[in-house]
C-alpha atoms as one frame of an Amber mdcrd trajectory, in Angstrom:
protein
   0.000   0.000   0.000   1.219   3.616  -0.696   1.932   6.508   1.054  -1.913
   7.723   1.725  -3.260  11.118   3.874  -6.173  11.179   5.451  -8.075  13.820
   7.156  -9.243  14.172  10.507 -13.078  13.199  10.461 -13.345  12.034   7.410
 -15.103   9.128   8.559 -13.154   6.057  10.349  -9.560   5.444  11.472  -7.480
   3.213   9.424  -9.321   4.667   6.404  -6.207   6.262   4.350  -7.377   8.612
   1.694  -5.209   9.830  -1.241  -3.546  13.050  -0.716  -3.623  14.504  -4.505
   0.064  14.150  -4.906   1.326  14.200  -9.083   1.087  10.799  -9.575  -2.092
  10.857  -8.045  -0.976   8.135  -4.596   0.233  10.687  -2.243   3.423   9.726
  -2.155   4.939  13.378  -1.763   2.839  13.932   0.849   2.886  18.080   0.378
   0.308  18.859  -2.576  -2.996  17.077  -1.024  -4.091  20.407   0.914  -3.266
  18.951   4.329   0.448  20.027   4.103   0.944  16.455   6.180   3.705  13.791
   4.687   2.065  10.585   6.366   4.973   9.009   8.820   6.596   5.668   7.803
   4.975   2.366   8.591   5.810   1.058  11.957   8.667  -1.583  12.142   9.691
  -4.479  14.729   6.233  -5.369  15.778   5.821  -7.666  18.685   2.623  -9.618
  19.819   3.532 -10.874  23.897   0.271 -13.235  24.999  -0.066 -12.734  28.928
  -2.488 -13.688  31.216  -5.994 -12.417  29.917  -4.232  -9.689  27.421  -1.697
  -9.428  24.476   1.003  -7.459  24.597   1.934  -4.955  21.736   5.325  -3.202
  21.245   7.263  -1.415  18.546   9.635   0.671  17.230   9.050   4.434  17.162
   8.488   6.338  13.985   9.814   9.881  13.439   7.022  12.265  13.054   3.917
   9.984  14.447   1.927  11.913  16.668  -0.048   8.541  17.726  -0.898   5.023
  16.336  -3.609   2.969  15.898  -3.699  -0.820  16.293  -5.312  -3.461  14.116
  -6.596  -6.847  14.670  -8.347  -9.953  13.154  -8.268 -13.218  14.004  -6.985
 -14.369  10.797  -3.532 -13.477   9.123  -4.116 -10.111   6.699  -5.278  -7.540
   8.664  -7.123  -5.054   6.729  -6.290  -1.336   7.412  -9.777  -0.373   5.758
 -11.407  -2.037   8.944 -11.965  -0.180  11.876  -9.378   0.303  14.112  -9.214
  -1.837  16.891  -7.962   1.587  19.274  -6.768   4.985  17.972  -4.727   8.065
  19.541  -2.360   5.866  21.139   0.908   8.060  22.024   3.071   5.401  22.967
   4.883   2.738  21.064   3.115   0.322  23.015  -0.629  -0.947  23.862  -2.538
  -3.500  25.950  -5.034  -5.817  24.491  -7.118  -6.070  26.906  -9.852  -7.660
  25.241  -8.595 -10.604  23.720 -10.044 -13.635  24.501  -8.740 -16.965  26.041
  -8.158 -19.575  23.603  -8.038 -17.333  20.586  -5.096 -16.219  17.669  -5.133
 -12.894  17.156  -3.071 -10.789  13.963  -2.331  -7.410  14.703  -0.839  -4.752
  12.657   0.112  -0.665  13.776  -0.073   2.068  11.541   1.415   5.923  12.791
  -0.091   8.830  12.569   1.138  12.522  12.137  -1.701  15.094  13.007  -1.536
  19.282  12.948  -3.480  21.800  13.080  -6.607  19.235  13.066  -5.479  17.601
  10.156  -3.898  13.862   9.839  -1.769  11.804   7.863  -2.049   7.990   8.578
   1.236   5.328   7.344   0.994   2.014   6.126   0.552  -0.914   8.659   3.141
  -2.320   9.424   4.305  -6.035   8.847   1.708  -8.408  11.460   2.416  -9.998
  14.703   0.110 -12.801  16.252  -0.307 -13.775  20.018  -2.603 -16.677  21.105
  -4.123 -16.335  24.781  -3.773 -18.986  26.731  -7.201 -20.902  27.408  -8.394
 -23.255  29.982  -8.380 -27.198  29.148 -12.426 -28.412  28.661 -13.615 -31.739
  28.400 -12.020 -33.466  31.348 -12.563 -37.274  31.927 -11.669 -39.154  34.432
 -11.661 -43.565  33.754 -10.863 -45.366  37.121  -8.753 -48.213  36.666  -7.179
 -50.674  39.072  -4.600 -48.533  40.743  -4.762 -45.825  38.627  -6.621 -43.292
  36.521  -7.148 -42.573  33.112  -7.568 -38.472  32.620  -8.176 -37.201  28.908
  -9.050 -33.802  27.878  -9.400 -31.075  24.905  -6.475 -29.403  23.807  -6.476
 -25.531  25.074  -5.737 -22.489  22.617  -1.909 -21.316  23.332  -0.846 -24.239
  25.053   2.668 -25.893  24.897   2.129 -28.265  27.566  -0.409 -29.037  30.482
  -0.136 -29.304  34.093  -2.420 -31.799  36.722  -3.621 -31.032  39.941  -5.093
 -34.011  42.262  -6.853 -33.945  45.565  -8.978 -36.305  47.964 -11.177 -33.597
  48.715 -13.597 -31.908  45.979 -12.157 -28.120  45.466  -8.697 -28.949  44.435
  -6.393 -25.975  44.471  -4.108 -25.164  41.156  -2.054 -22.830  43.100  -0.571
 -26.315  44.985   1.516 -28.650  43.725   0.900 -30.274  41.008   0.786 -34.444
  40.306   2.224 -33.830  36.871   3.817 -31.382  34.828   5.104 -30.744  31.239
   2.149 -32.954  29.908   2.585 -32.265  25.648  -0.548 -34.597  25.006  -4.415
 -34.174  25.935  -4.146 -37.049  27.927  -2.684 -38.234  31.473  -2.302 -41.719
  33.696  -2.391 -41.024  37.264  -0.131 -44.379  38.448  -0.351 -43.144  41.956
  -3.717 -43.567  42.875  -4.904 -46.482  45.885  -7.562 -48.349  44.832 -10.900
 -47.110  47.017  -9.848 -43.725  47.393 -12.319 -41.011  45.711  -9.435 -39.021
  44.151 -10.488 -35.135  42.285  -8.539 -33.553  39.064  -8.221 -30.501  37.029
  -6.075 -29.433  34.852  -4.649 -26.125  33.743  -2.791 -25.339  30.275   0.913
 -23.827  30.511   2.743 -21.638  28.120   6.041 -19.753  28.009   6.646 -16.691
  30.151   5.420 -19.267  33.310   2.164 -18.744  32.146  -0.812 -20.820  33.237
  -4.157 -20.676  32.708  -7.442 -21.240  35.066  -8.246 -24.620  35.970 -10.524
 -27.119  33.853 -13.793 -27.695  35.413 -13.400 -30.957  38.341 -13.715 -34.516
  37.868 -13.441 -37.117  40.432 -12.560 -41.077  40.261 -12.411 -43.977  42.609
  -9.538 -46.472  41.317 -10.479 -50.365  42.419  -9.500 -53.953  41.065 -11.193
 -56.293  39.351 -12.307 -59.732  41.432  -9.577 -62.261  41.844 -10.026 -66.289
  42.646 -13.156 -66.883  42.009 -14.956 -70.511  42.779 -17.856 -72.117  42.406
 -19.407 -75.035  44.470 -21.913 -77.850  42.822 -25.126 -78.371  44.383 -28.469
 -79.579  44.209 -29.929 -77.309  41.622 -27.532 -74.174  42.431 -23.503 -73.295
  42.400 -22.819 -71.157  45.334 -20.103 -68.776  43.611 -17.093 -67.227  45.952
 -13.948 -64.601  45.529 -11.675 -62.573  47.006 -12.753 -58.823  48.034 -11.762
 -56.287  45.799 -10.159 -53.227  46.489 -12.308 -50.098  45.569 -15.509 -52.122
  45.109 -18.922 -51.540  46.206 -20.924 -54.090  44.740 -19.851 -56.912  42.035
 -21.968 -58.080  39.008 -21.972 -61.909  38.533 -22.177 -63.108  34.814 -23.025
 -67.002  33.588 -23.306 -68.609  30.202 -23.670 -72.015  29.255 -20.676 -71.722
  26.870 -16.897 -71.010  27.691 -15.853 -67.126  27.379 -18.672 -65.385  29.147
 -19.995 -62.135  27.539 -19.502 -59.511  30.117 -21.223 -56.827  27.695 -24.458
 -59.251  27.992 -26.973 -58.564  30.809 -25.611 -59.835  34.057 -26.979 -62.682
  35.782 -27.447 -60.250  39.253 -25.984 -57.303  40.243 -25.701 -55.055  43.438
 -24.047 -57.768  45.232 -22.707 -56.430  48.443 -20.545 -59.543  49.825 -18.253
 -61.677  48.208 -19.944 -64.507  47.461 -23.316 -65.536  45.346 -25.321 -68.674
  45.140 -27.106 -69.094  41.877 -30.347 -70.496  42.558 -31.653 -70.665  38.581
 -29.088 -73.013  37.998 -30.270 -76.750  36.417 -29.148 -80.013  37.276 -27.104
 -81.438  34.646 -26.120 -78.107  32.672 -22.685 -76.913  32.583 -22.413 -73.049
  33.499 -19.430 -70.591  32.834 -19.199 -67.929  35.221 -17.217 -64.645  35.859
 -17.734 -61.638  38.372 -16.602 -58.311  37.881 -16.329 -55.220  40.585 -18.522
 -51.976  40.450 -17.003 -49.066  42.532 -18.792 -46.150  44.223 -18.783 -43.881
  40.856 -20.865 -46.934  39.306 -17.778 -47.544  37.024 -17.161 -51.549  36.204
 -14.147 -53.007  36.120 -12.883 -56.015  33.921 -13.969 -59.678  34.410 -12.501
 -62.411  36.851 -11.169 -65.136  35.375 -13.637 -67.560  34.388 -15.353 -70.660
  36.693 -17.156 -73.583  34.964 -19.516 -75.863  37.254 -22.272 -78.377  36.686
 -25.278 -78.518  39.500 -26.217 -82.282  40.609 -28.846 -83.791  42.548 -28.425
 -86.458  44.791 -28.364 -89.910  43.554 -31.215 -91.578  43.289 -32.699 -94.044
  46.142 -29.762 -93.641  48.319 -31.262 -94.837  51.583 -31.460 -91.810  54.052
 -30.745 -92.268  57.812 -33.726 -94.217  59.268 -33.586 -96.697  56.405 -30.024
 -97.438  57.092 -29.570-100.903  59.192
């Protein structure tokens, strides 16, 4: 873009107007009636993202009076747009309305103003700054001994940070559990299994920069059931295993085939103790049988290893005690 004058109140900053120079651009500034010689364009432009604002800075221009600043959110800002703030007397502004999460281009032209008259410059080459935004999305998967965290990635972030508590209102200004996290995604190896454990997670940049938590999520790690049993009986299998850590209740799952579907309805559920008798059961049939834990969150964990038994009924015409000689 040439050299261009524009007058005061002519209708929008940032809206250069030829000055009536000889070859009809402006470019010697002195023959458009203002008697203004628009300044040169602005030079070593530099966008600084900080907490909540960007950061503007460049070099000084002989002859500005002010500047005015530019921005769009995609590269080419447009100096025929309105300015994003005029009459600015430093070499230096404030963004103060950018928003988290968001690239913005900026550009600066300078301004030389008499007598109520005013010559605007070119813009100057762009400079982009993304604000920092806060991680969304957060997920928590309880595991046994652990817990799977996964989120969406923040604008402006180089890496993320994790914050863990037992009690609900975890504090980001603590230590975190991890730091320097480059992907969306985070296993918490630490966790005991029956502990209600709570996360967020904030996004980092340079300049020590960190953003506002994510919103809270909570987990309760806990193992899946291990040695399971099964007794024969008349017409039932009474079904036993070892307490897990973390769960609540346990689901108990039959088939009459080997490799029990644990995505097919459960046999019962909301079993409080450790061990089940399974009164459907027929004499004669072979079942297949595998438990699995539910913790407090209602999360379910993986299968037991698999029990196969076959319900009996007592022989027939064995002589019972008062029949016996």
């Amino acid at each position: 873009m040439g050299l261009a004058l524009a007058v005061a109140g002519c209708g929008g900053a940032g809206s250069n107007e030829e000055g009536g120079g000889d070859d009809g651009n402006g470019d010697d500034g002195g023959d458009g009636g203002t008697g203004l010689s628009a300044p040169a364009a602005p030079s070593g432009l530099e966008a600084t993202p900080q907490d909540g604002a960007a950061q503007l800075t460049w070099d000084t221009v002989d002859g500005a009076d002010t500047y005015r600043v530019y921005r769009d959110t995609s590269s080419g800002v447009d100096a025929s747009s309105s300015p994003l703030d005029t009459g600015i007397d430093q070499s230096s502004y404030t963004d103060e309305t950018a928003e988290e999460g968001t690239e913005y281009f900026y550009a600066v032209s300078a301004v030389a103003s008499e007598d109520g008259e005013s010559a605007e410059s070119d813009l100057s080459g762009e400079a982009s700054a993304a604000l920092l935004g806060s991680p969304s999305g957060l997920s928590a998967t309880p595991a046994d001994g652990s817990t799977q965290l996964s989120w969406e990635a923040a604008g402006g972030a180089d890496t993320y940070n994790v914050y863990r508590s037992t009690s609900s209102g975890v504090d980001a200004s603590s230590d975190p559990l991890g730091t320097g996290i480059s992907p969306t995604e985070y296993t918490d190896e630490s966790a005991q299994n029956g502990t209600e454990y709570f996360y967020v997670v904030t996004a980092a940049a340079s300049g020590d920069r960190e953003s506002d938590p994510s919103g809270e999520v909570s987990a309760v790690p806990f193992a899946a059931p291990s040695g399971l049993e099964g007794t024969s009986r008349d017409s039932e299998i009474a079904l036993s295993w070892e307490a897990a850590g973390g769960a609540e209740t346990y689901n108990v799952y039959r088939s009459t085939s080997s490799g029990v579907d644990v995505s097919a309805s459960p046999l019962d559920t909301g079993i409080s103790s450790s061990e089940y008798t399974d009164g459907s059961a027929e004499n004669g049939t072979k079942y297949y049988y595998r438990v699995t834990s539910v913790n407090p969150g209602g999360a379910e964990s993986d299968a037991s290893s698999e029990v196969e038994k076959t319900p009996f009924a007592d022989p027939p015409n064995r002589p019972n005690s008062t029949e016996r000689p």
